[in-house]
C-alpha positions, 0 to 999 in steps of 0.5 A: 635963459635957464628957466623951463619957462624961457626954454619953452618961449623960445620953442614956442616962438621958434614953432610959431616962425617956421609956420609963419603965425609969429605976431609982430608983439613977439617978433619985437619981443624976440628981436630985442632978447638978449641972445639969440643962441637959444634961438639957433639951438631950438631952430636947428633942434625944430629943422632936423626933426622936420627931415627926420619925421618926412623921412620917416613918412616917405618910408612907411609910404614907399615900399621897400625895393 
């Protein structure tokens, strides 16, 4: 797994799961890669740039006190 092109499938596949949009095609396709490690890397990548960007919003929005 050291092409771009299989990094960006997992971020892709990664991105489509957590929205809940992830065809059955690809569930398979994912379910049967070799290793997930590529998998728990991106998803923990995608989690912490969730909270970070909600974090970030809740602060422009509130004000400072």
């Amino acid at each position: 797994m050291s092409t771009t092109k299989d990094w960006l499938a997992v971020v892709q596949s990664v991105m489509a799961g957590l929205l809940g949009v992830q065809s059955q095609r690809k569930y398979v396709e994912d379910a049967n890669a070799t290793s997930f490690v590529p998998f728990v890397v991106v998803g923990v990548i995608m989690v912490i740039v969730l909270i970070l960007s909600i974090w970030f919003g809740v602060s422009l929005l509130l004000p400072n006190t």
